[in-house]
Structures are given as C-alpha cells and as structure tokens.
C-alpha positions as YAML, in Angstrom:
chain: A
units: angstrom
residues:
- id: 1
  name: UNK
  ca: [137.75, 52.89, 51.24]
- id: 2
  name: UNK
  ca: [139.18, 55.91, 52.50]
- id: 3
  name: UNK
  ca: [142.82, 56.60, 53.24]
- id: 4
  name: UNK
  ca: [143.14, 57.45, 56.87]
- id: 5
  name: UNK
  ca: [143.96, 60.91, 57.99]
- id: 6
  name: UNK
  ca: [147.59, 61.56, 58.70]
- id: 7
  name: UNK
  ca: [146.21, 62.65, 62.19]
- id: 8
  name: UNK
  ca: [144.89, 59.23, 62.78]
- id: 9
  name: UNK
  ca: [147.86, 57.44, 61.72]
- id: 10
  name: UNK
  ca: [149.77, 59.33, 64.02]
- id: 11
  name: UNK
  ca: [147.40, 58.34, 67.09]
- id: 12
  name: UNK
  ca: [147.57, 55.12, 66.14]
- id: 13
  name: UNK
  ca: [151.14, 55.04, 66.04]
- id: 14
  name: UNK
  ca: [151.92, 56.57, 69.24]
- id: 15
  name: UNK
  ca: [148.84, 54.53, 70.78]
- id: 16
  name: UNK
  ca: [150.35, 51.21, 69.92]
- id: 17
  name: UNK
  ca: [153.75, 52.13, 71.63]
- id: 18
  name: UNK
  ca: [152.20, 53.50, 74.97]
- id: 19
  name: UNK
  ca: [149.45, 50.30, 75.03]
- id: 20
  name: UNK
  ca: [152.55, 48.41, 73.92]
- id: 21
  name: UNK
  ca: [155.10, 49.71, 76.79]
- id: 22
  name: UNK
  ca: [152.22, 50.44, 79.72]
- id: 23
  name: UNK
  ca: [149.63, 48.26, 78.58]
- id: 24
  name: UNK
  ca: [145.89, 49.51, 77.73]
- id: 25
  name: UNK
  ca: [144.37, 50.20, 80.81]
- id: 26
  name: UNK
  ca: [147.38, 52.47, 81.85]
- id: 27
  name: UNK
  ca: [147.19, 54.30, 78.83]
- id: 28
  name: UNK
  ca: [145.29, 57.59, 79.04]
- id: 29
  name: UNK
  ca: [143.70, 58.95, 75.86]
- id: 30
  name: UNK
  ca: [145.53, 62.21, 77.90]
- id: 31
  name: UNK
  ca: [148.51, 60.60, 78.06]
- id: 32
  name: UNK
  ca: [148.13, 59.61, 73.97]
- id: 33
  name: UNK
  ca: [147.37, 63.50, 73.56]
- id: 34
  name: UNK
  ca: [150.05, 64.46, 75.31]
- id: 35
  name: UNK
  ca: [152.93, 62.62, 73.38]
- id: 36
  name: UNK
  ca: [151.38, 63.84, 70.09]
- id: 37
  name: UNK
  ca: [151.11, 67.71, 71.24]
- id: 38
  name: UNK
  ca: [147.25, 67.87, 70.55]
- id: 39
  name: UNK
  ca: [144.20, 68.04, 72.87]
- id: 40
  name: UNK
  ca: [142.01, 65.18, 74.27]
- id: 41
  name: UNK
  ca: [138.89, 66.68, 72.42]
- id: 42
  name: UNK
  ca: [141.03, 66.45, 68.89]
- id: 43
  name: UNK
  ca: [141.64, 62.89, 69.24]
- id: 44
  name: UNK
  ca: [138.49, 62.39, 70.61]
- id: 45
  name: UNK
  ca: [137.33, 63.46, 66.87]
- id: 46
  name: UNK
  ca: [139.55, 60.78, 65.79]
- id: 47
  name: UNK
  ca: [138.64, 58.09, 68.41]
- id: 48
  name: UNK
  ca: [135.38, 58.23, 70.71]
- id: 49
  name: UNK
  ca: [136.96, 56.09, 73.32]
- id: 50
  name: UNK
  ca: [140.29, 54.15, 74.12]
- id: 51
  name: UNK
  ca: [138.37, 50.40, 73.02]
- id: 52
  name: UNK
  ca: [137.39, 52.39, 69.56]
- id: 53
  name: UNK
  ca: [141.42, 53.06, 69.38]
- id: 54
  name: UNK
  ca: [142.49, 49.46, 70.77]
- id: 55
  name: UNK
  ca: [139.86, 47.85, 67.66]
- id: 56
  name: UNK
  ca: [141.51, 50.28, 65.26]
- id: 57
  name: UNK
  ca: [144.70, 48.88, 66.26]
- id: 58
  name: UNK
  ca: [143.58, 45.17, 66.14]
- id: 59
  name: UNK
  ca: [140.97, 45.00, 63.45]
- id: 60
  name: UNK
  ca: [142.98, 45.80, 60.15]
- id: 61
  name: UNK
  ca: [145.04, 42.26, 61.81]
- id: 62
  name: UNK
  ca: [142.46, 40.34, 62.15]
- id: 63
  name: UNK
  ca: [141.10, 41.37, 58.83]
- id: 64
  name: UNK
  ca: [144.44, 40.42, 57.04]
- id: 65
  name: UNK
  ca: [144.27, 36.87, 59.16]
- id: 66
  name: UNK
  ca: [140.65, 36.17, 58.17]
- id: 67
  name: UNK
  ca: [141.78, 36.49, 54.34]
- id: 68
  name: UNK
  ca: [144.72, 34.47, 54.36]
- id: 69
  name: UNK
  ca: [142.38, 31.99, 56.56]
- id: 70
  name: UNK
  ca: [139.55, 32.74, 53.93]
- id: 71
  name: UNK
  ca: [142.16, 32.15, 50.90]
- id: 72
  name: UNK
  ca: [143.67, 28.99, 52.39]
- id: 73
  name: UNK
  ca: [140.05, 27.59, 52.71]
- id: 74
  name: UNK
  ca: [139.53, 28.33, 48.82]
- id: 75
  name: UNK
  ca: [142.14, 26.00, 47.86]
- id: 76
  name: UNK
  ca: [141.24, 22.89, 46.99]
- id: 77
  name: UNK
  ca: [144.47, 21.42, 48.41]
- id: 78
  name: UNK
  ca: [145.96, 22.88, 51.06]
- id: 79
  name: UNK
  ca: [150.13, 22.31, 51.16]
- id: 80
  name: UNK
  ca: [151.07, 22.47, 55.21]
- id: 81
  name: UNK
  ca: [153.96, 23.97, 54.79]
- id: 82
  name: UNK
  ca: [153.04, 26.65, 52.61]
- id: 83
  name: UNK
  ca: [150.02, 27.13, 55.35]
- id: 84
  name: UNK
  ca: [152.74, 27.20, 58.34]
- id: 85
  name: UNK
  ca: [154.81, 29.47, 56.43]
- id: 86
  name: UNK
  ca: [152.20, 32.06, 55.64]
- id: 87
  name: UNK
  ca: [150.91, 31.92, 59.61]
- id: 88
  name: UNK
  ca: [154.61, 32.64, 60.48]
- id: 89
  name: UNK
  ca: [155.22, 35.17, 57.87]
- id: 90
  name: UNK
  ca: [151.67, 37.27, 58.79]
- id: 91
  name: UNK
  ca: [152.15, 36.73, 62.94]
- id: 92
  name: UNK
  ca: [156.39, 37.98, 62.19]
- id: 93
  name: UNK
  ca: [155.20, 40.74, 60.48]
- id: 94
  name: UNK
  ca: [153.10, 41.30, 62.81]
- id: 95
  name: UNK
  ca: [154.76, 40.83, 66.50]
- id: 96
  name: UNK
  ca: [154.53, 44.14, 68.00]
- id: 97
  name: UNK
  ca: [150.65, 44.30, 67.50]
- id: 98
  name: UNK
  ca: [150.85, 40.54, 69.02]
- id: 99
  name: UNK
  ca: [152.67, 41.91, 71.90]
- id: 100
  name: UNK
  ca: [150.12, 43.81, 72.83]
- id: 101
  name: UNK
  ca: [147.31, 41.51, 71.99]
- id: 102
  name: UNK
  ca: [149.02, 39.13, 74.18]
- id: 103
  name: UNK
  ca: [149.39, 41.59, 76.56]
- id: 104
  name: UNK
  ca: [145.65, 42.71, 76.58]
- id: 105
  name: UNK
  ca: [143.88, 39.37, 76.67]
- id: 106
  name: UNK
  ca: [141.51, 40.90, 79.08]
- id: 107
  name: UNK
  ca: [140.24, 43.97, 77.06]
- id: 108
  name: UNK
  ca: [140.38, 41.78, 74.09]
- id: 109
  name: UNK
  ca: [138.13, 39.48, 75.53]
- id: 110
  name: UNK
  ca: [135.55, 42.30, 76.33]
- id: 111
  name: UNK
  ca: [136.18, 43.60, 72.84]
- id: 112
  name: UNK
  ca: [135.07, 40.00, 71.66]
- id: 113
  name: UNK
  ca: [138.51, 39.40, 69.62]
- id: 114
  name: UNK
  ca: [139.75, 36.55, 71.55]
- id: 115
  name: UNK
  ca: [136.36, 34.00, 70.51]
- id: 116
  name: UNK
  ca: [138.04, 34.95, 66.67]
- id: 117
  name: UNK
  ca: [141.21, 34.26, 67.50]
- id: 118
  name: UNK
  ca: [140.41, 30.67, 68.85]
- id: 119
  name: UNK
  ca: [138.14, 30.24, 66.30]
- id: 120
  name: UNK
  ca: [141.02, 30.67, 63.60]
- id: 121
  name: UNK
  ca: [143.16, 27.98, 65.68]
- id: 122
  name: UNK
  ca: [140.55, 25.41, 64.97]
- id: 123
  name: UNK
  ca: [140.04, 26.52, 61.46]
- id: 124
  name: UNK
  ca: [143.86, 26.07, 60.73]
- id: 125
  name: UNK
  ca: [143.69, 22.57, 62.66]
- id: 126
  name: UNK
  ca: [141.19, 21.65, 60.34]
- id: 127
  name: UNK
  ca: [143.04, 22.54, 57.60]
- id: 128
  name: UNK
  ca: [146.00, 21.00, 58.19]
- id: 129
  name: UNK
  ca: [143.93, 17.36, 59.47]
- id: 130
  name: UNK
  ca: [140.67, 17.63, 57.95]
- id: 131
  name: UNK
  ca: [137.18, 18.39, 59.28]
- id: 132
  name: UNK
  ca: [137.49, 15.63, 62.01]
- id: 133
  name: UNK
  ca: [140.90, 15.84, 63.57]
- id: 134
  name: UNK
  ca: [141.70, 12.98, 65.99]
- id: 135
  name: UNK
  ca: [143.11, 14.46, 69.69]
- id: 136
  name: UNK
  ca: [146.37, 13.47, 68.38]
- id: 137
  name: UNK
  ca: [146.61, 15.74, 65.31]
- id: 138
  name: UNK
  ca: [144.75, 18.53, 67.33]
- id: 139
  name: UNK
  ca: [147.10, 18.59, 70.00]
- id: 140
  name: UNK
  ca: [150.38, 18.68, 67.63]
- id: 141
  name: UNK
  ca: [148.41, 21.26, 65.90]
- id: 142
  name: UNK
  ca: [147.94, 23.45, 68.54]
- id: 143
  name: UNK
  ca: [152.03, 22.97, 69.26]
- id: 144
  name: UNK
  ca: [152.46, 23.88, 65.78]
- id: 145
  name: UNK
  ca: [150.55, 26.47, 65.30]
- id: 146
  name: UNK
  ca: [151.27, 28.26, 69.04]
- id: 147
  name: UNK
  ca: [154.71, 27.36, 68.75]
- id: 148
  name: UNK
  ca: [155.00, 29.51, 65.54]
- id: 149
  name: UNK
  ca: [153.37, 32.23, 66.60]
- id: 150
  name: UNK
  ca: [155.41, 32.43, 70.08]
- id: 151
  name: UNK
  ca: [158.91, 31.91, 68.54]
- id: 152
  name: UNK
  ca: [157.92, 35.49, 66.31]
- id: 153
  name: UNK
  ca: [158.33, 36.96, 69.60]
- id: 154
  name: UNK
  ca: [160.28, 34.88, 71.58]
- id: 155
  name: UNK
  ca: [163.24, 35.19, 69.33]
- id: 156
  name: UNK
  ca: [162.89, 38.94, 67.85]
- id: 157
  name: UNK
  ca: [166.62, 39.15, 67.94]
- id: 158
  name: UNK
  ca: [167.46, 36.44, 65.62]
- id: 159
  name: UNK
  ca: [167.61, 37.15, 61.66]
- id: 160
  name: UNK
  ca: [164.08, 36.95, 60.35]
- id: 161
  name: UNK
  ca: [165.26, 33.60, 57.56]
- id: 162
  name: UNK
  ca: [167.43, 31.81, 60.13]
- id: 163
  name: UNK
  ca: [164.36, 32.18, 62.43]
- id: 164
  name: UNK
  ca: [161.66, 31.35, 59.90]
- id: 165
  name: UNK
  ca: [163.55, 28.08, 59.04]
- id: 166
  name: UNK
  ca: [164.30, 27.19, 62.14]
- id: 167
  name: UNK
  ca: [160.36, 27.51, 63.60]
- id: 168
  name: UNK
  ca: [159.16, 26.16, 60.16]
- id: 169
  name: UNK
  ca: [161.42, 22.97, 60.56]
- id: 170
  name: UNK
  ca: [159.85, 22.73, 64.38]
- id: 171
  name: UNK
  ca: [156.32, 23.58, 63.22]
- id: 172
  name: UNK
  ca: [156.81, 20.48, 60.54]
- id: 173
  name: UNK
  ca: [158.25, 17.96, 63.30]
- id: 174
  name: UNK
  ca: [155.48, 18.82, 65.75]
- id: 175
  name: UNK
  ca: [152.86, 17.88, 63.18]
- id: 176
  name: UNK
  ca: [154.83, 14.76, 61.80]
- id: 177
  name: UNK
  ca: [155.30, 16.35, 58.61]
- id: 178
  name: UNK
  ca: [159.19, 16.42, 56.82]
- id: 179
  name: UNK
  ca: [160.30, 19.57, 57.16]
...
C-alpha cells in the first residue's frame, strides 16, 4: 500500500480539527484550504468531496476495529477481560476521531458507517455470551461495552491507567464478571 502524501496527511489533520470543533456540515473544503494555505482545486486533487475526506478520516478506524473484531473471533477462547481491555485501549486511542463520529451520526449514517458500527456491538455481545445471548447478558453487554467506550471521552482528563482500571473494573461488574 502506498504511504500517503505529506499533503494529504496534512488535510487530514487539519480536517479532523475543523469537523472536530464545527462539525462536518460547517466545515467548508474552503475553509480546510484556507487553514492549510493551499487552493480548493489542490485539495480537491487530494479529496473529490468533503464525504471522500470524512471516510478517509473514519475508514483506517474502522479498519483497525474490524481486525481486532476479526482477531478476537479467531480465538478459540475468548478471555472478557482481555476483550474489554483491547475495546478500551483501541476506542482511548482513538477518542478524538470518536468525537467526531459521535458528533456526525447523521453523515455517518448516509456514509453507511453507523449499520458497521452496530453490527460490531452485536459481534462483541456475542463474544462475550455466545451466539445466543439471553436479554439479560445483551443488555449488560451493551452497558459494558457503551460504557467503555463513553468513559474514553467522558473522562479525557483523568490519567489514561487510573482511567483504564477504573472503566475496566465497571465494564467487568456490568457483565457479572470479577474484575
């Protein structure tokens, strides 16, 4: 694969701070131009349209979720824990992308990202209760699993360890699991 342009890292970086502080729709590929001191048409040869630049934003994510998903499915015994800390790890690492998909759940929807990301919830479910989950396990799953993802954001000003304990240990109650 190629490396990306220097150029296009650069758009990328200054998009996800603009879509990050103004949100998408009140970004202007102009306004992206602007803050990088080159012309519309030049990122234009980067980016043909401000969705292209939101997936290039989103996609290498989702890509890195659907292999740790894809890797945890491999296994042919999944530990919970070591799931729960691998979804908190990737969505802490993560948390100013999540920001703005958070923030975007409307373009994301037309960009057909959010059907993945649900998709993904019930995959983890499944991993952590089996094929058939009962309501029960679903629902603490979905605290789990939500409640990790939120308290990456949530709490961005507490150390990264004392938080990834402390939303581990929460993660492990909601499910019934020692923590």
């Amino acid at each position: 694969m190629p490396r990306p342009s220097a150029t296009r890292q650069r758009i990328l970086e200054v998009a996800r701070e603009l879509f990050v502080q103004q949100g998408v729709q009140r970004t202007s590929l102009q306004a992206i131009a602007d803050r990088l001191g080159i012309t519309k048409p030049a990122l234009y040869y980067h980016f043909s349209s401000r969705e292209d630049l939101v997936r290039s934003i989103v996609q290498p994510i989702l890509d890195e979720e659907e292999a740790f998903l894809a890797r945890q499915e491999a296994l042919d015994e999944v530990a919970p824990r070591a799931l729960l800390e691998g979804y908190f790890d990737f969505h802490y690492r993560h948390r100013k992308e999540m920001v703005l998909i958070l923030s975007e759940l409307t373009t994301l929807a037309d960009l057909g990202l959010i059907d993945r990301v649900m998709d993904w919830r019930g995959r983890l479910t499944k991993l952590l209760h089996g094929p058939e989950p009962t309501l029960e396990q679903a629902t603490r799953a979905a605290i789990a699993i939500g409640g990790l993802q939120d308290c990456t954001l949530q709490f961005a000003d507490v150390p990264e360890d004392e938080l990834r304990r402390a939303a581990l240990d929460g993660a492990c109650a909601a499910l019934g699991l020692e923590p």
